[in-house]
C-alpha positions as CSV (number, residue, x, y, z in Angstrom):
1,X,6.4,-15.4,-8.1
2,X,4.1,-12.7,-8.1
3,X,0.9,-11.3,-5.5
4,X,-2.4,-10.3,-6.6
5,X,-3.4,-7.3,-5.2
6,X,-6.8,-6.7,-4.1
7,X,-8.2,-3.3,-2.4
8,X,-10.3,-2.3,-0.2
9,X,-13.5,0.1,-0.7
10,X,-11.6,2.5,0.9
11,X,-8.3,1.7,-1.1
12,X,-10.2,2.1,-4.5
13,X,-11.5,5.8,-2.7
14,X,-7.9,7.0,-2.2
15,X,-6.8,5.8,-5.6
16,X,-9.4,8.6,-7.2
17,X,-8.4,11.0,-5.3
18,X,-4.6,10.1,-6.4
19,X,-5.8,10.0,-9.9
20,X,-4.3,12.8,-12.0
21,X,-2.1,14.0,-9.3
22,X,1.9,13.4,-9.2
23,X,1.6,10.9,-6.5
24,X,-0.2,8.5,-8.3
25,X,3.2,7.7,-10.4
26,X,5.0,7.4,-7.1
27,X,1.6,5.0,-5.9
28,X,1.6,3.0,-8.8
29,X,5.4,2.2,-8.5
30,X,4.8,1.0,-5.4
31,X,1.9,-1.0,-6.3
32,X,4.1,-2.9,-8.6
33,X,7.1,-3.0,-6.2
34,X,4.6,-5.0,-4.0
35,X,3.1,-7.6,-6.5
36,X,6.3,-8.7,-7.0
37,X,7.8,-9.1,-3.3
38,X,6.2,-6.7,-0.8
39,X,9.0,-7.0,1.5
40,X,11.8,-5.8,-0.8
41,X,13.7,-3.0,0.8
42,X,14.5,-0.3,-0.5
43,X,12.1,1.3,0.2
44,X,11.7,0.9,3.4
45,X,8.3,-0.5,5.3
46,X,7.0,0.2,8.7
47,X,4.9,-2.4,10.2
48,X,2.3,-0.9,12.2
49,X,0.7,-1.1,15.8
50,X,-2.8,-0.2,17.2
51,X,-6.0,-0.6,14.7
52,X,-3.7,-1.2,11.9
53,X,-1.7,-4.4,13.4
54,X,-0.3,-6.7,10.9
55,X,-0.5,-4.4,8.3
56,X,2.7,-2.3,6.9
57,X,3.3,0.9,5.2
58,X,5.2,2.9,2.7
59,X,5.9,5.9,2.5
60,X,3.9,7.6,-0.9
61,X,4.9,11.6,0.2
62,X,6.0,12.5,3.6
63,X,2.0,12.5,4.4
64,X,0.7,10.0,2.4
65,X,1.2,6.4,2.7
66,X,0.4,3.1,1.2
67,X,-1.2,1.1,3.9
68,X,-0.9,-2.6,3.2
69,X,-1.3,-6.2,4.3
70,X,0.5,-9.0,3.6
71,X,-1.9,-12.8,2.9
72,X,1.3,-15.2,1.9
73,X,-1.1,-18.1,2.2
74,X,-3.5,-16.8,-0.7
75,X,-0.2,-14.6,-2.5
76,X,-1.9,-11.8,-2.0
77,X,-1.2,-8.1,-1.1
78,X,-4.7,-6.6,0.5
79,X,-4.4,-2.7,-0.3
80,X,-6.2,-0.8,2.7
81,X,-5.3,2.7,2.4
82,X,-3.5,5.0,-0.1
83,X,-4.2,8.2,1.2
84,X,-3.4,9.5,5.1
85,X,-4.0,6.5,7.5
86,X,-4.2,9.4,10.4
87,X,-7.7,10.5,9.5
């Protein structure tokens, strides 16, 4: 029972700058932890208040996170950030 993931413009933004660094593994294993339940703990999510409201996070480095939300209707994981969300 698996999610598509889709990402957003700015999702597909942070990935290059992830590209070739060592977080990218760390991103990608999350990626796949979340097509295949993105509420499994470990690890642990954060859901989020403010701008980012419904959306959760995981942690990618202890500055970088993986910015998510969750569309069980569609089974589909929409990838907002995965890169800082402070900027």
């Amino acid at each position: 029972m698996s999610y598509e993931l889709v990402f957003t413009r700015q999702a597909r933004k942070d990935a290059k700058k992830l590209k070739g660094t060592p977080l990218a593994r760390k991103a990608k294993e999350l990626l796949e932890i979340l097509r295949e339940a993105p509420f499994a703990d470990p690890p642990p999510f954060e859901t989020l208040v403010g701008d980012l409201k419904g959306a959760y996070s995981r942690r990618i480095n202890i500055q970088h996170r993986l910015v998510y939300e969750v569309l069980p209707d569609l089974k589909t994981v929409k990838v907002i950030r995965l890169w800082t969300h402070y900027e």
